[in-house]
VOPA-196628 format. One record per residue: residue number from 0; residue in one letter; x, y, z of N, C-alpha, C in turn. Coordinates in steps of 0.02 Angstrom, whole numbers, plus 32768, in hexadecimal, padded with zeros to 4 digits. Each point is the difference from the previous one (the first is absolute). Example, Ala and Ser with C-alpha at 12.3 -4.5 7.8 and 13.67 -1.06 7.14 Angstrom:
BEGIN
 num residuo n.xx n.yy n.zz ca.xx ca.yy ca.zz c.xx c.yy c.zz
   0       A 8294 7EE4 8186  7FD3  803B  8000 802D 803C 8000
   1       S 7FEE 8035 7FDC  802A  803B  8003 7FD9 8037 8025
This chain:
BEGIN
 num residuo n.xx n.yy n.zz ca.xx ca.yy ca.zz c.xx c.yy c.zz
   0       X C200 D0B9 154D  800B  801F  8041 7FD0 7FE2 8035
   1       X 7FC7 8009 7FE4  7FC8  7FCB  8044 8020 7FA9 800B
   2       X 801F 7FF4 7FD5  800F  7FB3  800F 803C 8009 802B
   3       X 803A 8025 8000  8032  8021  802F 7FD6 800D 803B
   4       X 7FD8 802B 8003  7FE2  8018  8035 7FE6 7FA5 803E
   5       X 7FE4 7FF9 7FD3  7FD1  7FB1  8019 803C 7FCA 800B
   6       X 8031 7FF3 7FE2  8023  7FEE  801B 8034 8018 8041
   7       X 800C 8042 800E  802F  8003  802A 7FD3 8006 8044
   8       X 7FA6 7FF9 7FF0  7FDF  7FE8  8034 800C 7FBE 8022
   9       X 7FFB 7FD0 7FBC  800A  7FB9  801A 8047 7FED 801E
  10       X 801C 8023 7FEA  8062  7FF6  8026 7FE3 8017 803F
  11       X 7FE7 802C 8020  800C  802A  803D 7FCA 7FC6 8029
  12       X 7FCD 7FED 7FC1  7FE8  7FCC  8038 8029 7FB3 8017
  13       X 800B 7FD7 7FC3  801F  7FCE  800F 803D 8001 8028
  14       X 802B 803E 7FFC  803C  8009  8015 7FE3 801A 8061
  15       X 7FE0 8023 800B  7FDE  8007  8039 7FFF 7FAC 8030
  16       X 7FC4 7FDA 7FE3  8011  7FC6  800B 804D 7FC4 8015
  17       X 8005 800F 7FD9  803C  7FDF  8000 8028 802F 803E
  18       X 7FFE 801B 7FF9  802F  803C  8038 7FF3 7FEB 8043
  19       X 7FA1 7FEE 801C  7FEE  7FED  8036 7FFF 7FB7 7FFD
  20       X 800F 7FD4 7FD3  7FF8  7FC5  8004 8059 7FFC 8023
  21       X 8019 801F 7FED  8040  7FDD  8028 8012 8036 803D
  22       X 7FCF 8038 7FFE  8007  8010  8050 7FDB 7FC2 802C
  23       X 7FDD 7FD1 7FF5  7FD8  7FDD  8035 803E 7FD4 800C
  24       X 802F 7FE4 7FC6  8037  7FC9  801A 8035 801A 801E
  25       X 801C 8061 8009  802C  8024  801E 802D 7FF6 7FB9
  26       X 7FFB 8004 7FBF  8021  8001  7FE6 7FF7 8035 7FCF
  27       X 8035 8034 800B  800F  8030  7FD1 7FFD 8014 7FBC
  28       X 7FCD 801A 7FEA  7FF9  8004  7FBF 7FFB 8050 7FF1
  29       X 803C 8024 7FEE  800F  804B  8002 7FF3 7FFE 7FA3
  30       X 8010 7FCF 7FBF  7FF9  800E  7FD6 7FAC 8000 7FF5
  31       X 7FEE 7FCD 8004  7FA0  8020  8004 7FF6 8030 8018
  32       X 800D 8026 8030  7FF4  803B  8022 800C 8022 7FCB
  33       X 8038 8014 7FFC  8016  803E  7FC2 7FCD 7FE7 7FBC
  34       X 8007 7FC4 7FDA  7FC5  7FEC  7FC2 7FC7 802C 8014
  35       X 7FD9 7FF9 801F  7FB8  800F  8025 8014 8049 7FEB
  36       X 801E 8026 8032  8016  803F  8009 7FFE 8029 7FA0
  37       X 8033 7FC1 7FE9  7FFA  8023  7FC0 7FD4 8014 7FDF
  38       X 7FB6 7FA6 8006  7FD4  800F  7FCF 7FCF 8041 8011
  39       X 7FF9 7FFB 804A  7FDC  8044  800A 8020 8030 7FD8
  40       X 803F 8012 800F  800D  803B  7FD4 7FEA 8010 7FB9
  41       X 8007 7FBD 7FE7  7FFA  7FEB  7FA6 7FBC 8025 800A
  42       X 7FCC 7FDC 8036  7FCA  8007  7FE2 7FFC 805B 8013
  43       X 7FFF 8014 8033  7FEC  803C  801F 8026 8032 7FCB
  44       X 8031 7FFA 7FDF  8025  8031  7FD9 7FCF 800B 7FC0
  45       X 7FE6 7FC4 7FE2  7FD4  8007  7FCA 7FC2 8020 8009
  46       X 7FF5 7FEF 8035  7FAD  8035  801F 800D 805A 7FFF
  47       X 803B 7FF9 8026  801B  8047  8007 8014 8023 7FB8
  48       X 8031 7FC7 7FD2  7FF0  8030  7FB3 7FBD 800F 7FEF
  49       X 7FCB 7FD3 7FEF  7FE0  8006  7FFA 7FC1 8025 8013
  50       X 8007 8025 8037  7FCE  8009  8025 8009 8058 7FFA
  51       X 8061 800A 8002  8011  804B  8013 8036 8004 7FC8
  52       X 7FFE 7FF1 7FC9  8026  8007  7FBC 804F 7FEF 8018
  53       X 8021 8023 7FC8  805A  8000  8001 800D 802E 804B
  54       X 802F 7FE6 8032  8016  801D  8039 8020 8031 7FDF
  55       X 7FE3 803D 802E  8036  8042  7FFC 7FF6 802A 8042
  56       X 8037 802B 8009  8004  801E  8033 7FDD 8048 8005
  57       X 7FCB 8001 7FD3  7FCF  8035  8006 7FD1 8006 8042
  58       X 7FF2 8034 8015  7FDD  800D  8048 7FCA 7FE8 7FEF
  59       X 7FE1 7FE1 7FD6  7FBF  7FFF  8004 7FF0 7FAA 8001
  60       X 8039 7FF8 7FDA  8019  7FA2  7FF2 7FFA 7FDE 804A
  61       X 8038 8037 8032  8026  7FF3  802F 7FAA 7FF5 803B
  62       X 7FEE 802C 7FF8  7FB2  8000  8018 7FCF 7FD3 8009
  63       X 8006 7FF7 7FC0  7FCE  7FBB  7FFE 802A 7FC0 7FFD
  64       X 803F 7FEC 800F  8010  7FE1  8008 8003 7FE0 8043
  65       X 7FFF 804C 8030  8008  7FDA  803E 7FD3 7FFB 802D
  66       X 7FC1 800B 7FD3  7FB3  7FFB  802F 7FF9 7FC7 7FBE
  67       X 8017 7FD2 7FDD  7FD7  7FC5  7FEB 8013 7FD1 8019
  68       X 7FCD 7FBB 8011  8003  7FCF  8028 8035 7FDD 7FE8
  69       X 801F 7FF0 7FB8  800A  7FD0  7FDB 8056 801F 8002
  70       X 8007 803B 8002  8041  800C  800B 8030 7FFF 8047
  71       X 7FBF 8008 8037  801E  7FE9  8057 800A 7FB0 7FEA
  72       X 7FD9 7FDE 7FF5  801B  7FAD  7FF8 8045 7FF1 7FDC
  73       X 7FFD 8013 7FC2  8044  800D  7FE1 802B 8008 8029
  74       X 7FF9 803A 8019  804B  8028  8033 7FFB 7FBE 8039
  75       X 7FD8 7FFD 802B  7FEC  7FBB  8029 802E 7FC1 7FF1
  76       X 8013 7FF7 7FBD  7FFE  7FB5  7FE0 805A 8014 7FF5
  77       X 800B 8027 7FE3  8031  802D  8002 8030 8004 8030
  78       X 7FF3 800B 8046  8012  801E  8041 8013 7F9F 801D
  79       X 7FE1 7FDD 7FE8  7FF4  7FB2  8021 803E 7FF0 7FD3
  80       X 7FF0 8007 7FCD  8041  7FCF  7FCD 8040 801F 800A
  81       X 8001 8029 8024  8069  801B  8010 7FF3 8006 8042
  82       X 7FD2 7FC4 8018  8014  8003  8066 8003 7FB8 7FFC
  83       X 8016 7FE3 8039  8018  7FC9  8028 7F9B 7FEF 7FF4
  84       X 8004 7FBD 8000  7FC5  7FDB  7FF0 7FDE 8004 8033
  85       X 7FB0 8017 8012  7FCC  7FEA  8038 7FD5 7FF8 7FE1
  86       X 7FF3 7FB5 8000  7FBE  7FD3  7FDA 7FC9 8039 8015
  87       X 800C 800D 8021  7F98  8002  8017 7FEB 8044 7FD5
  88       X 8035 8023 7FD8  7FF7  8041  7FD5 7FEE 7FDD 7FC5
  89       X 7FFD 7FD0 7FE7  7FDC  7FDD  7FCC 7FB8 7FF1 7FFC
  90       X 7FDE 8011 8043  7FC0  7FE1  7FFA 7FEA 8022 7FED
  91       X 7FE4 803A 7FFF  7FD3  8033  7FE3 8015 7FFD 7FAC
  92       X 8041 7FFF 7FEE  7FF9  7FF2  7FB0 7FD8 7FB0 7FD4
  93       X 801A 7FDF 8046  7FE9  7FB2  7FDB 7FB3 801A 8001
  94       X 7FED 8011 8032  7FAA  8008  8000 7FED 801D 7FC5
  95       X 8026 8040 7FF5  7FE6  8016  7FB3 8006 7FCE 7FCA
  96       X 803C 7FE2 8008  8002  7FCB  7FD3 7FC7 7FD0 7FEB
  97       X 7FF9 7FF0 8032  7FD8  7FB4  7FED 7FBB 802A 7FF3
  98       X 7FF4 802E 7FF5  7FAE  8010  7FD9 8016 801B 7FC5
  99       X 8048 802B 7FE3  8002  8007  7FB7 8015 7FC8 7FE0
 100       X 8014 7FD6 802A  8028  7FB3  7FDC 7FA9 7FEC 7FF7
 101       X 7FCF 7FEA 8023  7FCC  7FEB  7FF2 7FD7 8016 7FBD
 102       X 800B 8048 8012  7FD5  8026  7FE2 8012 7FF2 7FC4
 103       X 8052 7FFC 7FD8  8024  7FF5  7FBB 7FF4 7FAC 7FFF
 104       X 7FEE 7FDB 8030  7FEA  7FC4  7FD5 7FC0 800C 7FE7
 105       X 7FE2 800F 801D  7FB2  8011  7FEF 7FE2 8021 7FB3
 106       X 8033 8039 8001  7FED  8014  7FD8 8036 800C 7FB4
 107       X 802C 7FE0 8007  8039  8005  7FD8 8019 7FB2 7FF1
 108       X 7FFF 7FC5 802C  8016  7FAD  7FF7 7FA6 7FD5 7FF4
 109       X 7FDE 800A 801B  7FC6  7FC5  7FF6 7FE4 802F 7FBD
 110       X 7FF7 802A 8002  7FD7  8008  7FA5 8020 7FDF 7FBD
 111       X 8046 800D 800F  8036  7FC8  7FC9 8004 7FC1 7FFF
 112       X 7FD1 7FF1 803D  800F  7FAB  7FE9 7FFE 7FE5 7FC9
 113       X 8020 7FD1 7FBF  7FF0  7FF6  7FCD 7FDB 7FC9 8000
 114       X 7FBF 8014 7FCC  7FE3  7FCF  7FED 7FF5 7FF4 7FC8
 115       X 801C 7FD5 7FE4  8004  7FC8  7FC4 7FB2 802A 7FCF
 116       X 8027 8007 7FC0  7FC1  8021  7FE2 7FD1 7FCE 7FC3
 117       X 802B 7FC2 8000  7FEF  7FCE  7FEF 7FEC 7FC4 8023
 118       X 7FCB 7FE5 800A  8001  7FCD  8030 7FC7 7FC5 7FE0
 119       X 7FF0 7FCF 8019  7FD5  7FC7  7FEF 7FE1 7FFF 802B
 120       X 7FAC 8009 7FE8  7FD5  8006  8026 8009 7FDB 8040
 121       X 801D 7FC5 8013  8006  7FE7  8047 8027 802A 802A
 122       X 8038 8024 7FCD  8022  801D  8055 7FDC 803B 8009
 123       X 7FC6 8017 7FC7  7FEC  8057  8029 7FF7 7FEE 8047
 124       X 7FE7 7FD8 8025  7FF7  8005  803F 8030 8016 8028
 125       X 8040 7FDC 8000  8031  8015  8009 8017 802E 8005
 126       X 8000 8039 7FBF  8019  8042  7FF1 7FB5 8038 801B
 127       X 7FC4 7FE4 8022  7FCA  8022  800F 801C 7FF9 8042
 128       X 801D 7FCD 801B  7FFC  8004  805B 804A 801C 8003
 129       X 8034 801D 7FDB  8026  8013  800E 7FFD 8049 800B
 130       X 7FD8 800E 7FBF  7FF7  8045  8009 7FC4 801C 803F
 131       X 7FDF 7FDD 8011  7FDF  7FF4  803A 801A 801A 8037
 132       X 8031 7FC9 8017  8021  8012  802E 8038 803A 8010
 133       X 8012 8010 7FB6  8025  8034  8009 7FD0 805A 800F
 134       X 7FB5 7FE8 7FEF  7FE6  8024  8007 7FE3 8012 8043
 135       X 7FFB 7FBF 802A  7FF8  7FF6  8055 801D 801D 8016
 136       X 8056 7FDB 7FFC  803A  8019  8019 800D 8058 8007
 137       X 7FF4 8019 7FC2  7FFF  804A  8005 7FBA 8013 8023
 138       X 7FE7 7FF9 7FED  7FBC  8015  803F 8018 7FFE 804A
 139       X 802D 7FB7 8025  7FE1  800E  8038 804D 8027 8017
 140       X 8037 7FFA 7FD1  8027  8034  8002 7FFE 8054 800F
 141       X 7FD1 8005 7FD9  7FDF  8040  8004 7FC7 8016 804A
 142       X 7FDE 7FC4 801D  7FE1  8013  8029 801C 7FF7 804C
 143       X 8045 7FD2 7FDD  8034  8007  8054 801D 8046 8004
 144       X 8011 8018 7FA7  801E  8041  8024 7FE2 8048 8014
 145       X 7FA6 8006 7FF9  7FE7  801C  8008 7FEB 7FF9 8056
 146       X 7FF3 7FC1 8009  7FE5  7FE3  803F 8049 8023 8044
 147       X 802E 7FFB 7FD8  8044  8004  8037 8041 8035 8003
 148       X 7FE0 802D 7FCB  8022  8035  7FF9 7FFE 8033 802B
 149       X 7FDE 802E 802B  7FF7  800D  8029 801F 7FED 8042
 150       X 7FF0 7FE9 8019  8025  7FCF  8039 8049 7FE1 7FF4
 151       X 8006 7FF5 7FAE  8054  7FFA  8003 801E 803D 8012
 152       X 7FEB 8045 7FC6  7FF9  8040  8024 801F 801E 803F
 153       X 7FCB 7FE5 803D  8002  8001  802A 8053 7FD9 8033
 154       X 8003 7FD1 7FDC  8026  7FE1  8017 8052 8016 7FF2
 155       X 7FEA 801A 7FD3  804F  800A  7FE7 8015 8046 8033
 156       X 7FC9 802C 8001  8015  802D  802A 800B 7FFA 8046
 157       X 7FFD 7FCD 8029  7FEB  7FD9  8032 805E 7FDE 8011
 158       X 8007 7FF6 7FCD  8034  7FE6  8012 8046 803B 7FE5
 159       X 7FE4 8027 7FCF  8039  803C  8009 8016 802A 802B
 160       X 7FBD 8007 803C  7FF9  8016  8039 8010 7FEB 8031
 161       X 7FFF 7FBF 8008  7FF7  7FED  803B 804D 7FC4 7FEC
 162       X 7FFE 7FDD 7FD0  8041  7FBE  7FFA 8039 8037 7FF1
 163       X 8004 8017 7FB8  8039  8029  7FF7 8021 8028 8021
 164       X 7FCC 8033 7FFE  8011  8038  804E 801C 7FE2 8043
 165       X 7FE4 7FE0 7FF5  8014  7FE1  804B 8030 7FDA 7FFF
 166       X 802D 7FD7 7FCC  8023  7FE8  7FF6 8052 802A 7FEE
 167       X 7FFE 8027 7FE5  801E  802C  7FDC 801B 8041 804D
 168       X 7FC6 8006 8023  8025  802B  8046 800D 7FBF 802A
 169       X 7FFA 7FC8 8017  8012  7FDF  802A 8051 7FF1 7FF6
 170       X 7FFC 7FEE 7FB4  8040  7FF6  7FE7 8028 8040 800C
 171       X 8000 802B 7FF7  8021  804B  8008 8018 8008 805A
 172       X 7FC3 7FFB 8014  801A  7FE5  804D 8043 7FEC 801A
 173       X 7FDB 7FA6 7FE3  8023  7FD5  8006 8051 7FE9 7FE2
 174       X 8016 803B 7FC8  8026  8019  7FD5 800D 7FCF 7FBE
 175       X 7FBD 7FF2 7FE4  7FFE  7FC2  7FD2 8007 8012 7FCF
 176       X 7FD2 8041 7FFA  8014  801C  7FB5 8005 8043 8015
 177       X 8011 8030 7FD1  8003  8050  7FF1 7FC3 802E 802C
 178       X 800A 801F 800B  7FDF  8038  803D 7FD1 8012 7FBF
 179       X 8013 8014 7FCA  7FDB  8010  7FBF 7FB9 7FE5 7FF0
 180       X 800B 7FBC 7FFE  7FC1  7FC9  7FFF 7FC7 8038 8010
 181       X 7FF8 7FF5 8059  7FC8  801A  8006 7FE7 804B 8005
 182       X 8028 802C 7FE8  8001  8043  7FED 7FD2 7FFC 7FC9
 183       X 8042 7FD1 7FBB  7FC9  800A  7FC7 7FB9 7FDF 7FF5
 184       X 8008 7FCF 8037  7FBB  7FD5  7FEE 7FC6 803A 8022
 185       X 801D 8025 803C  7FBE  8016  8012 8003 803F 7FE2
 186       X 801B 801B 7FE7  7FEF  803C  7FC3 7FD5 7FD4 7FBA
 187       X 8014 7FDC 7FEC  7FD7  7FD7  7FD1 7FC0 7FFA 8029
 188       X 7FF2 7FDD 803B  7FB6  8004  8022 7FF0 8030 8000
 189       X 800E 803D 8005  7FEC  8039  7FF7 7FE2 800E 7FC3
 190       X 801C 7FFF 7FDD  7FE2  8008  7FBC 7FC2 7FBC 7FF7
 191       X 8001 7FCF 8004  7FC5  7FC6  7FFC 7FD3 8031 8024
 192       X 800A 801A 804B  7FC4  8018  8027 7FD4 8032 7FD7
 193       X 801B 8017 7FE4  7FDB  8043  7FD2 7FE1 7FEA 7FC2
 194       X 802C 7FB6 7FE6  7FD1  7FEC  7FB5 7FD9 7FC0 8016
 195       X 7FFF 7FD6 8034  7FEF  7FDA  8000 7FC4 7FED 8033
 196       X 7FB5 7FF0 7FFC  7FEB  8005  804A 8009 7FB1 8017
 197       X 8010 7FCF 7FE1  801F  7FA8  802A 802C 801C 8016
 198       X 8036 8029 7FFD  803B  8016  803F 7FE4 8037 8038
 199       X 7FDB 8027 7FE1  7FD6  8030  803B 7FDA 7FBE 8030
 200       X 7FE9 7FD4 7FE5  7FD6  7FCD  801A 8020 7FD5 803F
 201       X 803A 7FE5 7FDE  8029  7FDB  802B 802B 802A 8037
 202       X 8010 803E 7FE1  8018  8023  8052 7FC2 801E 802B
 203       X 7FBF 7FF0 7FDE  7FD2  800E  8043 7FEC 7FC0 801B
 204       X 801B 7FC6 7FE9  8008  7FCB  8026 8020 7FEF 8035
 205       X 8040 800D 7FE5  803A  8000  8039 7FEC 803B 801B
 206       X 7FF2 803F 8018  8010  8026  8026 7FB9 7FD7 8020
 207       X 7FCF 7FE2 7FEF  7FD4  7FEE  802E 8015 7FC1 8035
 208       X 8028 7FDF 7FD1  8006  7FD4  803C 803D 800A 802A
 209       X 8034 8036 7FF0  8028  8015  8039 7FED 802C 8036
 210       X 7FA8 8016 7FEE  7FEA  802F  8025 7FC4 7FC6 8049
 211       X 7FF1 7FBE 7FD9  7FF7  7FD2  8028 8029 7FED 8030
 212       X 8053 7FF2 7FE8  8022  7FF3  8032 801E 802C 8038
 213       X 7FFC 8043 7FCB  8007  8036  8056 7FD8 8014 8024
 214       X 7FC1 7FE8 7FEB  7FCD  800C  8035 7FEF 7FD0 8045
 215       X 8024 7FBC 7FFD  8013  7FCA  8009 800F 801D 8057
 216       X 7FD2 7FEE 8031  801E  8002  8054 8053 800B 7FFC
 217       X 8019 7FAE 7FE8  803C  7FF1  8012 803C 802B 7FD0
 218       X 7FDF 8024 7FC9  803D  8031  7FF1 8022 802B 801F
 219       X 804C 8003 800B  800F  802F  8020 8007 8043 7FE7
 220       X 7FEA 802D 8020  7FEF  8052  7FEC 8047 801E 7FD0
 221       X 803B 7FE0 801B  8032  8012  7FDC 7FFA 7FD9 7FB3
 222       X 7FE2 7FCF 7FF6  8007  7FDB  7FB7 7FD7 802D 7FEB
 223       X 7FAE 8018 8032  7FDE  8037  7FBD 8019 802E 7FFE
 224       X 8014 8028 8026  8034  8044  7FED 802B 8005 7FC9
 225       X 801B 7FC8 8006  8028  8000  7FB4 7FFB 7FE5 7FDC
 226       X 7FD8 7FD2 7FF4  7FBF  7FF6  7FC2 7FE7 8045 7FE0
 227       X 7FEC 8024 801A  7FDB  8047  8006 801D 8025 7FDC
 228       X 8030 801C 8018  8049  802C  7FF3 801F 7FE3 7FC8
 229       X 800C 7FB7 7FDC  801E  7FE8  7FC5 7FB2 8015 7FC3
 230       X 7FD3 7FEE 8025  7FBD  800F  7FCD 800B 8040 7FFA
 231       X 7FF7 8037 8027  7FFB  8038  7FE6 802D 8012 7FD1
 232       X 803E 7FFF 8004  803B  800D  7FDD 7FF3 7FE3 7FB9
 233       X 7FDE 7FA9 7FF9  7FE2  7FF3  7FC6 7FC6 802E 7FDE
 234       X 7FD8 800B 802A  7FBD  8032  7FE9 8018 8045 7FE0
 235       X 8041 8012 8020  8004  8046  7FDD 802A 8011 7FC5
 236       X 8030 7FB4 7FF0  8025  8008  7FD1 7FCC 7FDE 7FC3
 237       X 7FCA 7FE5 8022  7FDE  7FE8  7FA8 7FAB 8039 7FFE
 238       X 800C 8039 8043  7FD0  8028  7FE4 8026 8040 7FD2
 239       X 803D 7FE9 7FEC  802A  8040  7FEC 7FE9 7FF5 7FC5
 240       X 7FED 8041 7FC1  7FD9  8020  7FD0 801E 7FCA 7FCC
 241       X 7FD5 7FE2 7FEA  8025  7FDA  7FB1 7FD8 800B 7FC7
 242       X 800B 801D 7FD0  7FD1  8017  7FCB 7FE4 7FCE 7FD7
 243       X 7FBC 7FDA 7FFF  7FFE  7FC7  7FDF 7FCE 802F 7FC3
 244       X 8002 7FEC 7FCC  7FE8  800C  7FBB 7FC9 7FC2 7FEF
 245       X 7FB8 801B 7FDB  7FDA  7FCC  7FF0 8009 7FCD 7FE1
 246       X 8006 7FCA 8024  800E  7FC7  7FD3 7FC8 7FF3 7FDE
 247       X 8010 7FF1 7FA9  7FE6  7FF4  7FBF 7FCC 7FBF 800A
 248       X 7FD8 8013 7FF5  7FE4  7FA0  7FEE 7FEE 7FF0 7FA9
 249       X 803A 7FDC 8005  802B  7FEB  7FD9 8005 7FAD 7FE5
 250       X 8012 7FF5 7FD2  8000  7FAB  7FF7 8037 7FF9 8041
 251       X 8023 8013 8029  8030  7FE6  8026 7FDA 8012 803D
 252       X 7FB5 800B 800D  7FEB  800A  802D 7FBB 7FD1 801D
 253       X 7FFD 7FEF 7FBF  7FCA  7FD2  7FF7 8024 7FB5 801D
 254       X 7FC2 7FB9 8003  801A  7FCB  800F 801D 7FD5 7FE9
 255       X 8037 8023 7FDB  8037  7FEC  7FF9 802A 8038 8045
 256       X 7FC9 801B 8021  8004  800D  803B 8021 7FAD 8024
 257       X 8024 7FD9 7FEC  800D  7FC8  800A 804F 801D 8025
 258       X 7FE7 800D 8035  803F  7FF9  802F 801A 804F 8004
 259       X 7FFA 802E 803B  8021  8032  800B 802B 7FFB 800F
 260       X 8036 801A 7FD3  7FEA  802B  7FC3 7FF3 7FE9 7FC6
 261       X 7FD0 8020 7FD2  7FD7  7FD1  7FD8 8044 8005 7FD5
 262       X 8022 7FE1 7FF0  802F  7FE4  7FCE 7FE7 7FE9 7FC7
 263       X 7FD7 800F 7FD9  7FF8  7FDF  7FBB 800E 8037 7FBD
 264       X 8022 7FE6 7FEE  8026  802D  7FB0 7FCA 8001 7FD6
 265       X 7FF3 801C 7FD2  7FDD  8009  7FC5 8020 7FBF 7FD6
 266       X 7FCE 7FE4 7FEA  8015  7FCF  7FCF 801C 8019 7FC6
């Protein structure tokens, strides 16, 4: 099940890729989209057995199901794979990606390297600088993802806020996709705001720098008015009562804290 898991990381990453490599040439790539889409699920479904046993429709199941991080991504990943494709809803999974994809070379592909249990004294060198390097390699593996976890963190919420959201109502607008989009995305922000402080973080970003631009001489009084009036209406539907329950610290809380939501299965 962890090798399922680790793999439907690396699909969501390579397939991610590939997805933006042929958005740069304008060429359509809707089956990577959906791949990607999948492996998140693959992976996020195994966290979620794992984490909250056999699904059942018990009130208490139902409970902790919908205050855990690992089951909003699911539904997230879920909600993406039976809509019309928007690349930019992939980034926050690839981000998780590429630190459990790291993290499973690290600690699951370089310890297996094989080395020859027979050898002639000339090649030990050989089989000493291999294992060497595999021993580097995981080191500085380990100290990129300590060094940059945080700030990926950061980033991912940064762009759920500010790329998605914003992508997802422009489109609705603009009548690109479903009025739905940004309903459910910002009920999902809602819920990040309460478990997460990199999304508390990044909307006190943006509200700071939209609070730069209306302070701005040349704004006109009517853009802050209803700046104002759309904020409040935001402020009061995500100060409405949501019951959050202590989250466990837990092996899925720890750093394998590798990407909110910490997605890592029990081996």
């Amino acid at each position: 099940m962890h090798l399922a898991w680790s793999l439907g990381h690396i699909l969501v990453l390579l397939s991610t890729i590939w997805t933006f490599l042929g958005a740069l040439f304008f060429r359509s790539r809707s089956t990577s989209y959906y791949l990607a889409c999948a492996g998140a699920i693959l992976s996020w479904s195994i966290v979620v057995y794992k984490s909250l046993g056999t699904p059942s429709f018990s009130r208490a199941y139902l409970q902790r199901a919908a205050m855990d991080e690992n089951v909003q991504y699911l539904a997230v990943a879920l909600y993406w794979f039976f809509s019309k494709p928007i690349y930019v809803t992939l980034l926050p999974f690839a981000i998780f990606s590429t630190f459990h994809s790291l993290t499973f070379v690290r600690t699951s592909l370089l310890p297996k390297i094989p080395v020859p249990k027979k050898e002639a004294s000339g090649d030990q060198a050989t089989t000493d600088g291999r294992q060497q390097v595999a021993v580097a390699l995981s080191r500085s593996i380990q100290n990129w993802v300590k060094a940059n976890y945080e700030s990926a963190m950061f980033l991912v919420a940064m762009v759920e806020v500010v790329l998605i959201q914003g992508r997802v109502t422009l489109g609705a607008l603009m009548f690109q996709n479903s009025i739905l989009h940004p309903l459910f995305f910002a009920h999902f922000l809602r819920l990040r705001f309460y478990l997460s402080p990199q999304t508390r973080a990044a909307l006190k970003a943006v509200n700071s720098t939209i609070d730069h631009y209306l302070d701005h001489p040349s704004c006109p009084s009517a853009a802050k008015k209803g700046v104002n009036v759309l904020r409040n209406i935001i402020i009061q539907y995500a100060d409405s009562v949501i019951s959050v329950p202590a989250q466990p610290s837990g092996p899925t809380a720890t750093p394998s804290k590798l990407g909110r939501p910490p997605s890592t299965p029990a081996k």
